[in-house]
VOBA-1610 file (N, C-alpha, C; in pm, whole numbers, padded with zeros to 5 digits, always signed):
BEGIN
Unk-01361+06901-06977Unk-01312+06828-07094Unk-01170+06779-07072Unk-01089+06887-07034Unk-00957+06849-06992Unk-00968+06704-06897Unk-01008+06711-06788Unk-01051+06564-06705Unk-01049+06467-06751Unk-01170+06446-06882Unk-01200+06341-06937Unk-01096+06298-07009Unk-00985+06389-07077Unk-00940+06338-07191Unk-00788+06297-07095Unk-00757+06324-06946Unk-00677+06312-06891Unk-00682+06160-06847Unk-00855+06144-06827Unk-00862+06026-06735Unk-00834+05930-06899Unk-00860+05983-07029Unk-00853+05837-07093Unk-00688+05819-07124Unk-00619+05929-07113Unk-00497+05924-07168Unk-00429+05829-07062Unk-00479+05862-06901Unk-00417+05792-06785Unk-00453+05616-06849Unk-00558+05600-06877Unk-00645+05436-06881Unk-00553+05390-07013Unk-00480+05480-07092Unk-00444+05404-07208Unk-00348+05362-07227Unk-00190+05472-07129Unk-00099+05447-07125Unk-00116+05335-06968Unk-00203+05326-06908Unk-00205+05185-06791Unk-00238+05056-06872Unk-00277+05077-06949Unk-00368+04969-07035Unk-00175+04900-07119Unk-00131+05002-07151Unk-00006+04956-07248Unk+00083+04851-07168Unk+00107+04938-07053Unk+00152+04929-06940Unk+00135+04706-06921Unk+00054+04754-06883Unk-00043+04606-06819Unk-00033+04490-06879Unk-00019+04549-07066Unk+00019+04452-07181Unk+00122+04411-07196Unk+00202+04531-07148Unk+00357+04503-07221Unk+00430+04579-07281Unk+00367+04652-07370Unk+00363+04715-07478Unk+00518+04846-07416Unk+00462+04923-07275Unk+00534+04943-07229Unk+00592+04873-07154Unk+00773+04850-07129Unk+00817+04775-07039Unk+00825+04824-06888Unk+00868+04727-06849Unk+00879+04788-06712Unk+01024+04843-06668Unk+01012+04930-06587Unk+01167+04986-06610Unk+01177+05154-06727Unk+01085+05112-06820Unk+01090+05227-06883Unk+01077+05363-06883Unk+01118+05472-06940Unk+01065+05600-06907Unk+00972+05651-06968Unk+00858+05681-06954Unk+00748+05754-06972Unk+00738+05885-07064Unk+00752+05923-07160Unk+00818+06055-07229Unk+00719+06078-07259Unk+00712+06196-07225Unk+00576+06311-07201Unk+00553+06344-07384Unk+00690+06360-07422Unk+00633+06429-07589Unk+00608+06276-07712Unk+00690+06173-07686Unk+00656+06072-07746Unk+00482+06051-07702Unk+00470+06027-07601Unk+00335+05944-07565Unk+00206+06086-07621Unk+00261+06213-07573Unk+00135+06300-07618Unk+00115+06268-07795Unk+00225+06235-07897Unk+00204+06213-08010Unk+00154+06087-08029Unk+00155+06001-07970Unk+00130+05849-07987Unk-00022+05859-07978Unk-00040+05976-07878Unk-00204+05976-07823Unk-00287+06082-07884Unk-00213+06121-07918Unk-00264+06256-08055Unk-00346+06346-07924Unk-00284+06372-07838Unk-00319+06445-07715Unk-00195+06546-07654Unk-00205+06694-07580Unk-00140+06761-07523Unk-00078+06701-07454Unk+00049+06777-07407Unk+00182+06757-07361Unk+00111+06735-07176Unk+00038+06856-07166Unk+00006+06914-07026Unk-00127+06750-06972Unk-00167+06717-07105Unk-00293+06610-07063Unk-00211+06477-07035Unk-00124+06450-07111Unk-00019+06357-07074Unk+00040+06370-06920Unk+00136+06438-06903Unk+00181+06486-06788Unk+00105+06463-06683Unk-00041+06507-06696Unk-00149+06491-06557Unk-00177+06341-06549Unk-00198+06250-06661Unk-00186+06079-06636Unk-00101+06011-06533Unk+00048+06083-06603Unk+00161+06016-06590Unk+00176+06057-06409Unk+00104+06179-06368Unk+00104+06192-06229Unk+00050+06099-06175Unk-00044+06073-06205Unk-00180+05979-06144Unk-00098+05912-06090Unk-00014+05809-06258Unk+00031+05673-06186Unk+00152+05684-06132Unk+00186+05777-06095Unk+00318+05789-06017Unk+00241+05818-05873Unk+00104+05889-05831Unk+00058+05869-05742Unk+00037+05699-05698Unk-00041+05622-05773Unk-00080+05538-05737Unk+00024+05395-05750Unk+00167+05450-05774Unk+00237+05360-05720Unk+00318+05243-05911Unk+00280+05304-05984Unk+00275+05245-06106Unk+00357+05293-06183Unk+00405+05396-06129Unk+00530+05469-06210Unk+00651+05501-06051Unk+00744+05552-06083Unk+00834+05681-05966Unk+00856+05746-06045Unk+00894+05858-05972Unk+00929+05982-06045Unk+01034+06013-05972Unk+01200+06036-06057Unk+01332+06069-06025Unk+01332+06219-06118Unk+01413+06309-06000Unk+01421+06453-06029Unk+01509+06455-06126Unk+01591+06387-06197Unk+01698+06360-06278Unk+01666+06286-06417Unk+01571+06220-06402Unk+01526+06114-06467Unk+01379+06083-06523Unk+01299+06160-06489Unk+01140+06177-06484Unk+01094+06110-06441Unk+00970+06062-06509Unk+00940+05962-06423Unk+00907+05794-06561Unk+00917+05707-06482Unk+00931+05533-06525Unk+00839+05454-06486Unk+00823+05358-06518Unk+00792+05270-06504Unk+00810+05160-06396Unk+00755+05138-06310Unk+00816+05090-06164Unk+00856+04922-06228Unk+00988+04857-06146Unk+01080+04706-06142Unk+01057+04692-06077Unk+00992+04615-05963Unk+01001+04564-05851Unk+01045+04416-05890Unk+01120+04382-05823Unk+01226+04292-05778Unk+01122+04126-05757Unk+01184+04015-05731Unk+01106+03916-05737Unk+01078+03882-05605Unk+01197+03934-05498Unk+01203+03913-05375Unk+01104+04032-05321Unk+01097+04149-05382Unk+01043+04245-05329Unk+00845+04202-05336Unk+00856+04141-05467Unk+00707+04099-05467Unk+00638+03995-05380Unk+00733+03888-05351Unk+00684+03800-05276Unk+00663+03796-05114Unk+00806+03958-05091Unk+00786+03968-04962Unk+00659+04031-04885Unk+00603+04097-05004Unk+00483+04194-05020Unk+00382+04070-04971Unk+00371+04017-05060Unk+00242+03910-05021Unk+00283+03867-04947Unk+00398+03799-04895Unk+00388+03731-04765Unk+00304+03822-04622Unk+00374+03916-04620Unk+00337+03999-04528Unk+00129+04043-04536Unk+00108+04068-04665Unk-00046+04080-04648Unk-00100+03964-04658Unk-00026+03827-04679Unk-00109+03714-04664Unk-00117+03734-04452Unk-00005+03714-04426Unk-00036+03783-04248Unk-00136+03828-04201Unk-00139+03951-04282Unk-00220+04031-04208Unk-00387+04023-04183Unk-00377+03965-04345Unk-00511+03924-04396Unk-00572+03772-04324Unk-00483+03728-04283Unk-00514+03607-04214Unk-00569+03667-04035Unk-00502+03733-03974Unk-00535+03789-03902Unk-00669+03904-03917Unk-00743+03930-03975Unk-00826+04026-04019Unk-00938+03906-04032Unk-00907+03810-04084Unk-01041+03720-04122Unk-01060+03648-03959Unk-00956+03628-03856Unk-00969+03581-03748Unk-01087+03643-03676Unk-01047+03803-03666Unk-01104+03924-03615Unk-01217+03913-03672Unk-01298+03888-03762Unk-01399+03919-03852Unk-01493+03833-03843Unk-01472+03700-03803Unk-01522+03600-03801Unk-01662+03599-03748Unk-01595+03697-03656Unk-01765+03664-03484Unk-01844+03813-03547Unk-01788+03920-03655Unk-01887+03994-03673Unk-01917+04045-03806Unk-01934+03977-03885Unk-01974+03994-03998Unk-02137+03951-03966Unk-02197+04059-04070Unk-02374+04009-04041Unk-02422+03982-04175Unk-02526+03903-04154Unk-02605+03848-04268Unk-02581+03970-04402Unk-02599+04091-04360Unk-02595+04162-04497Unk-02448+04197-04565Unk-02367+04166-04424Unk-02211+04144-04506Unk-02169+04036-04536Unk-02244+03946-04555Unk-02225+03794-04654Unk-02261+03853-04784Unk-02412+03949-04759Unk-02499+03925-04882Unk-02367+03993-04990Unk-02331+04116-04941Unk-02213+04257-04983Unk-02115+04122-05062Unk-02048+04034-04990Unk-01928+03974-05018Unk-01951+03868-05163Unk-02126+03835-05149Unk-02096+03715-05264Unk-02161+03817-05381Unk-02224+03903-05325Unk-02238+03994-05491Unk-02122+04090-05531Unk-02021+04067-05493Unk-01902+04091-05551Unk-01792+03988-05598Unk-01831+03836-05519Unk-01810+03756-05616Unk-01856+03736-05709Unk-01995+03777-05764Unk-02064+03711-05901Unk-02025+03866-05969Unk-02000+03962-05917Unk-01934+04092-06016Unk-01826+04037-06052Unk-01718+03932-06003Unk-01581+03948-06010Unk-01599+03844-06141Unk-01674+03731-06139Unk-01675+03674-06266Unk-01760+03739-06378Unk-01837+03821-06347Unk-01908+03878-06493Unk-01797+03984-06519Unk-01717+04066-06449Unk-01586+04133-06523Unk-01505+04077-06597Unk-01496+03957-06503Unk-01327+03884-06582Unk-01395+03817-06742Unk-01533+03771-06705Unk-01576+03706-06853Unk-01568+03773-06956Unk-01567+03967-06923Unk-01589+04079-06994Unk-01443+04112-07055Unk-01359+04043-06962Unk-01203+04117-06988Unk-01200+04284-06933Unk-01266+04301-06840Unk-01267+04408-06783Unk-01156+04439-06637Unk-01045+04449-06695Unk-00967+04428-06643Unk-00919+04531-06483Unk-00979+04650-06518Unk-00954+04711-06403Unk-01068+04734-06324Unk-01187+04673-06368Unk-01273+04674-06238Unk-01236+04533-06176Unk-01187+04435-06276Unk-01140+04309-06192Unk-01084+04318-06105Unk-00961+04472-06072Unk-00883+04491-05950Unk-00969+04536-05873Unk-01054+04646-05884Unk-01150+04717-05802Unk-01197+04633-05737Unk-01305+04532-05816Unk-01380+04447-05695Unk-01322+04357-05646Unk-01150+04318-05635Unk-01115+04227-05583Unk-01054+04297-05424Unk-00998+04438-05472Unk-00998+04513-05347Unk-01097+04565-05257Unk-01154+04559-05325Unk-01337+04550-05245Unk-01378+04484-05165Unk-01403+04343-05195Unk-01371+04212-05112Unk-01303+04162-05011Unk-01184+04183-05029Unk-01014+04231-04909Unk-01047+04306-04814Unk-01096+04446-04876Unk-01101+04543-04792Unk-01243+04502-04677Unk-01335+04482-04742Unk-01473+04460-04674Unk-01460+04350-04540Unk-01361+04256-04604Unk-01328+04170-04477Unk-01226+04187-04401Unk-01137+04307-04420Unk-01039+04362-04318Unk-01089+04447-04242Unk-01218+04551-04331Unk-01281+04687-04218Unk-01358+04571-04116Unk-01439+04469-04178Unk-01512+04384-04055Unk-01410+04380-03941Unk-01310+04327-03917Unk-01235+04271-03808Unk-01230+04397-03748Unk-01290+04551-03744Unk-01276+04653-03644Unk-01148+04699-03588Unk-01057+04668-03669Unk-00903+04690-03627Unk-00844+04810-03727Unk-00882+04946-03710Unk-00841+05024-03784Unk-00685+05056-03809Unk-00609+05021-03733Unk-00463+05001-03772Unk-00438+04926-03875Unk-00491+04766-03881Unk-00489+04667-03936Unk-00514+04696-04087Unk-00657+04779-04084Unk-00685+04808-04223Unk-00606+04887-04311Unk-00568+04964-04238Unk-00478+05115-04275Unk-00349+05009-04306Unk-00312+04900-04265Unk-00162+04840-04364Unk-00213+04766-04463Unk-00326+04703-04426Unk-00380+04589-04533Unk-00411+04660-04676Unk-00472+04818-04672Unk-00530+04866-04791Unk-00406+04892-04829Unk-00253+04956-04762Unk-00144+04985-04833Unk-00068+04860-04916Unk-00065+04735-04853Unk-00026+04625-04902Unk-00134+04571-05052Unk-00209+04609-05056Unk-00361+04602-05153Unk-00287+04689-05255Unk-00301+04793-05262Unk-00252+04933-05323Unk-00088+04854-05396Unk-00021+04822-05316Unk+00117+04800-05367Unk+00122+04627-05437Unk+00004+04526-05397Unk+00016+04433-05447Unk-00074+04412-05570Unk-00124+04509-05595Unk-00217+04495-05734Unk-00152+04573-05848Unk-00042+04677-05788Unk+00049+04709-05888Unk+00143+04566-05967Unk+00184+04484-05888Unk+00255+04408-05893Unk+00154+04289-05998Unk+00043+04292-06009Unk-00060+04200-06053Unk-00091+04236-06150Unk-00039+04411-06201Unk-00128+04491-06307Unk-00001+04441-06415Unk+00132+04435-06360Unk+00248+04441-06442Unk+00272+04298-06469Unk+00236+04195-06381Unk+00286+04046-06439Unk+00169+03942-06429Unk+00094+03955-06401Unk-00066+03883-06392Unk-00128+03820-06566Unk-00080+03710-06588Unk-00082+03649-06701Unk-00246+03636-06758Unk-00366+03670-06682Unk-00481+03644-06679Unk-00554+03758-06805Unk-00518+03856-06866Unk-00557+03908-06945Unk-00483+03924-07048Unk-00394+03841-07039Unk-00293+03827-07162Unk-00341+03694-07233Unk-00344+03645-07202Unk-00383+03477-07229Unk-00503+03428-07226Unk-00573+03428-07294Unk-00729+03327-07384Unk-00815+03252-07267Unk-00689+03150-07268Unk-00737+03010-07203Unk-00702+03033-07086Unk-00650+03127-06977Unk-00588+03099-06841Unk-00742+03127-06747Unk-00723+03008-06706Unk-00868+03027-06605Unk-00836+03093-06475Unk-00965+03181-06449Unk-00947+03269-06313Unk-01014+03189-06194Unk-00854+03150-06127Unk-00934+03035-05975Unk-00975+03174-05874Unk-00960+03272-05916Unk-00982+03381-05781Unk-01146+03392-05676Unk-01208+03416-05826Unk-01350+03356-05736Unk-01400+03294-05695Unk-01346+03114-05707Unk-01379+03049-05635Unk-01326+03017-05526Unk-01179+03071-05456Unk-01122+03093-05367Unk-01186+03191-05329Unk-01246+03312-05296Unk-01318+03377-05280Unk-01400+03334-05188Unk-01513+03250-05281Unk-01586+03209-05245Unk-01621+03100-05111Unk-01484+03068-05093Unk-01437+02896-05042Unk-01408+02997-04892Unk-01333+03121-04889Unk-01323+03231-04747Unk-01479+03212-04693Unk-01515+03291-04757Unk-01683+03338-04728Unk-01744+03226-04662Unk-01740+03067-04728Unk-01830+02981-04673Unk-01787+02971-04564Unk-01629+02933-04524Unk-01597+02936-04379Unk-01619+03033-04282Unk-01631+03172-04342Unk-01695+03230-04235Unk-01812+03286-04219Unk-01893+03209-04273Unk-02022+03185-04274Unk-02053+03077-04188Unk-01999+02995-04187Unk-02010+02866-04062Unk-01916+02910-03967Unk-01879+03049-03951Unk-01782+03105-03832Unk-01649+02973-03791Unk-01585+02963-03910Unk-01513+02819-03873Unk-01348+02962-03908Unk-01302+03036-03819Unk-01247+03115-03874Unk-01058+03069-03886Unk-01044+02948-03786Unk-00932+02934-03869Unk-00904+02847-03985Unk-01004+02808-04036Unk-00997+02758-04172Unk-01032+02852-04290Unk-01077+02957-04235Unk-01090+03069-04277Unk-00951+03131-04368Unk-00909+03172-04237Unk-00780+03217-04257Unk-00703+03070-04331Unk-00705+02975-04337Unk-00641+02941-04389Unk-00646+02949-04549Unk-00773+02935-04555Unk-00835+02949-04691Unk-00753+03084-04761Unk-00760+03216-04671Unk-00697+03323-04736Unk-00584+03310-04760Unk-00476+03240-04656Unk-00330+03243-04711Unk-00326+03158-04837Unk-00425+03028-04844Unk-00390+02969-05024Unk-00387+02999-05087Unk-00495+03117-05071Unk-00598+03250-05211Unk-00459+03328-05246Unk-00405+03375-05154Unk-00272+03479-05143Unk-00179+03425-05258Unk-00161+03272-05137Unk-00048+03209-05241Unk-00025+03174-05361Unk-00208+03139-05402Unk-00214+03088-05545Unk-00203+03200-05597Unk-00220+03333-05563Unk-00208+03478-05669Unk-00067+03507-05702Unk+00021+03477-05575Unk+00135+03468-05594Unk+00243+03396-05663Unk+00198+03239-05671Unk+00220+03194-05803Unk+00206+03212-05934Unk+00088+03251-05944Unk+00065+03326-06095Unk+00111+03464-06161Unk+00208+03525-06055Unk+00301+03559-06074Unk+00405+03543-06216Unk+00394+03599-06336Unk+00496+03551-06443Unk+00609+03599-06438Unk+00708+03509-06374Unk+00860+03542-06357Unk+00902+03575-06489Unk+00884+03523-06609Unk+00945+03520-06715Unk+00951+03703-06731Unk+00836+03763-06711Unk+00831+03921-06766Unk+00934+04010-06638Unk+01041+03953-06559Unk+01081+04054-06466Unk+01180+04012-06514Unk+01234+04179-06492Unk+01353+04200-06607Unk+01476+04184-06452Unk+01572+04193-06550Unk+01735+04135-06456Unk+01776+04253-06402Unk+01827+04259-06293Unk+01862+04347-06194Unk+01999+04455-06279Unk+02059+04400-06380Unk+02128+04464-06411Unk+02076+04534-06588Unk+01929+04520-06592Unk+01874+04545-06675Unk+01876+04676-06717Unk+01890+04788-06805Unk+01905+04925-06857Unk+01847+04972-06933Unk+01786+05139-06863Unk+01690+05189-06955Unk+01753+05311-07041Unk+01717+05355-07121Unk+01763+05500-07190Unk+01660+05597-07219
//
């Protein structure tokens, strides 16, 4: 029981998180949020680990733990670097992907639009790291993968906190059909158009980027 009511307390304060509701930068207070959630101090606390595991909070011995700022330079340097890598991974991948890892790749494109139609917002990350990942393990470069899933991990934080796509009605999701536009090229094994295709996919995520929600370097929490 404890589990369950840990995992919803984790999904609710990520959910705030994601909205807004909490800022970024902020501190996380174990006795405010257990009252907000009409939930224990100790069930709180085990959330607030999670996302300090998974990169969505830090935790300062002085300070508890917050709400992660990453910087504008810090975000873009992020994607630059896994647009790299990922470009290199689809090179590698090209000559061995098999018929049933096409089939794997486009039924997670047609998952990725029946989520987003749902507003299902965190399997929208799931199966988009799914996808990434499936065409980085192809390229057989286990080093490769082992940075690409860390750059994944650290760039979907960055997507959970300023990603205008579940805030907004009308903002259409180009992700799956960029998606989709990888896959055909390497399906006709055409792999540096491939890769090129991925660095646009990268870039266009990276534009959609909402500068407006990153707070100023000399910004202050209490």
């Amino acid at each position: 029981m404890t589990g369950s009511l840990e995992e919803l307390a984790y999904n609710k304060i990520k959910n705030a998180i994601s909205k807004g509701y909490i800022k970024k930068g902020s501190k996380l207070k174990e006795v405010a949020l257990a009252k907000s959630l009409a939930m224990s101090r100790a069930t709180v606390k085990g959330a607030i680990k999670r996302l300090v595991y998974e990169g969505l909070a830090e935790f300062s011995p002085n300070k508890g733990a917050s709400v992660v700022n990453p910087s504008l330079e810090e975000i873009k340097a992020s994607f630059q670097v896994r647009a790299h890598l990922e470009k290199m991974a689809v090179s590698m991948a090209v000559t061995r992907l098999t018929p049933g890892d096409f089939t794997e790749l486009h039924g997670l494109i047609k998952k990725e639009r029946e989520v987003f139609k749902a507003h299902e917002q965190n399997k929208e990350y799931e199966i988009n790291r799914a996808f990434h990942l499936k065409i980085a393990e192809s390229s057989g470069n286990k080093v490769l993968v082992h940075y690409i899933m860390e750059l994944l991990q650290k760039t979907t934080i960055f997507l959970i906190l300023f990603d205008p796509f579940y805030q907004l009605a009308d903002v259409r999701n180009t992700s799956p059909d960029e998606h989709e536009q990888i896959v055909r090229w390497l399906e006709e094994k055409n792999g540096e158009k491939a890769a090129l295709a991925m660095q646009q996919h990268l870039e266009s995520v990276t534009a959609g980027i909402d500068e407006n929600k990153l707070l100023p370097n000399d910004y202050l929490t209490v």
